[in-house]
C-alpha positions in Angstrom: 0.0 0.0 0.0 3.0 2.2 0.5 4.3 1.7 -2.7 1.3 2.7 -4.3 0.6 5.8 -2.2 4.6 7.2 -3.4 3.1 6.0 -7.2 0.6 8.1 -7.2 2.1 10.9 -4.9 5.1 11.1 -7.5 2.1 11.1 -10.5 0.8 14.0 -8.7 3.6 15.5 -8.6 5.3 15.2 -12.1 1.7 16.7 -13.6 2.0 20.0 -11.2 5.1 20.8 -12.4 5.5 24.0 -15.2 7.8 24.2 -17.7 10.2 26.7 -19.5 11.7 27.2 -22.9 14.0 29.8 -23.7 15.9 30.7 -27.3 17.2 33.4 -29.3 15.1 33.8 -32.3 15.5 35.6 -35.9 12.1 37.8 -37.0 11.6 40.7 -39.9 10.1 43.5 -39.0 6.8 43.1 -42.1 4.4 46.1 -41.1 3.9 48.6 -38.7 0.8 48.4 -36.6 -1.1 51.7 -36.9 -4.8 50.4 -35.7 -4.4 51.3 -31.6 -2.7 54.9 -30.2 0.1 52.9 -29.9 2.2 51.9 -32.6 3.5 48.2 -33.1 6.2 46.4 -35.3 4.6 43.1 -36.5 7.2 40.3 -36.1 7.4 37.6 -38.1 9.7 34.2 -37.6 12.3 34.2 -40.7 13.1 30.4 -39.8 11.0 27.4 -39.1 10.2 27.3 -35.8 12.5 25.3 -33.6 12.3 21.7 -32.3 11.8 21.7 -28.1 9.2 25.1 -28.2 6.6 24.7 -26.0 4.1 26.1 -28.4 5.9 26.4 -32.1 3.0 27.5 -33.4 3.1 30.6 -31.0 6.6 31.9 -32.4 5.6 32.6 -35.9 3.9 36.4 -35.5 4.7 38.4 -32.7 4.0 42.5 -31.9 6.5 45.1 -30.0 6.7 48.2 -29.8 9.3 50.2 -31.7 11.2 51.6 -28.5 11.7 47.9 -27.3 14.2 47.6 -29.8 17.6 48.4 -29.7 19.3 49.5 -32.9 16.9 51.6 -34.6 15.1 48.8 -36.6 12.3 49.6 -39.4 10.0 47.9 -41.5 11.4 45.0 -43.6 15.0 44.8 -41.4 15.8 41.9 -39.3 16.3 41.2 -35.9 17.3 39.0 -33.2 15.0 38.7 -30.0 15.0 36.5 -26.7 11.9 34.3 -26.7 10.6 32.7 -23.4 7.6 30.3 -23.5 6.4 29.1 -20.2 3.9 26.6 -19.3 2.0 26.7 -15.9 2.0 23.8 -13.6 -1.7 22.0 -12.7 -2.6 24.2 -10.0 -2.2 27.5 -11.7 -2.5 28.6 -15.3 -1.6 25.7 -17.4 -1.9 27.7 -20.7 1.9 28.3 -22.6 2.6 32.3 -22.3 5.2 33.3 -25.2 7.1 36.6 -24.4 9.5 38.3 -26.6 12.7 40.4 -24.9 15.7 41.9 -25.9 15.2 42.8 -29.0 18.1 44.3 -31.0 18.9 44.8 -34.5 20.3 42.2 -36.5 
């Protein structure tokens, strides 16, 4: 009975944990954002998007805002951002969050 209470304790848990993904990652700058007061880049993912992502599918468009990139970027140059996905453990938000940092030009 032991053995099966550490089973399932060690199910437990392995399902609460969260997980993280981190990676430096190549996008264009394709548009500029001018629908909202404030003005946004529009990001897209030169590359496939890599093996070991948390959500791939979340890497391929992204938004930032002009200042949060170092260099002086503009539409159609390229540049090289941190990206950080993070995954919630079972007793809080299990949805994959994908934040883009450190933007600089290419």
């Amino acid at each position: 009975m032991r053995k099966l209470t550490a089973v399932l304790l060690g199910c437990l848990v392995l399902t609460g944990c969260g997980a993280t993904w981190d990676q430096e990652l190549r996008y264009k700058i394709v548009s500029i954002d001018h629908s909202t007061p404030t003005e946004f880049f529009d990001l897209e993912l030169v590359s496939e998007a890599p093996k070991g992502a948390l959500k791939p599918d979340g890497l391929s468009r992204q938004s930032m805002q002009p200042y949060e990139i170092s260099g002086g970027a503009g539409v159609g140059d390229e540049v090289l951002c941190v990206v950080e996905q993070k995954k919630g453990n079972a007793f809080e938000d299990s949805n994959v969050r994908t934040m883009v940092k450190s933007c600089r030009k290419a």
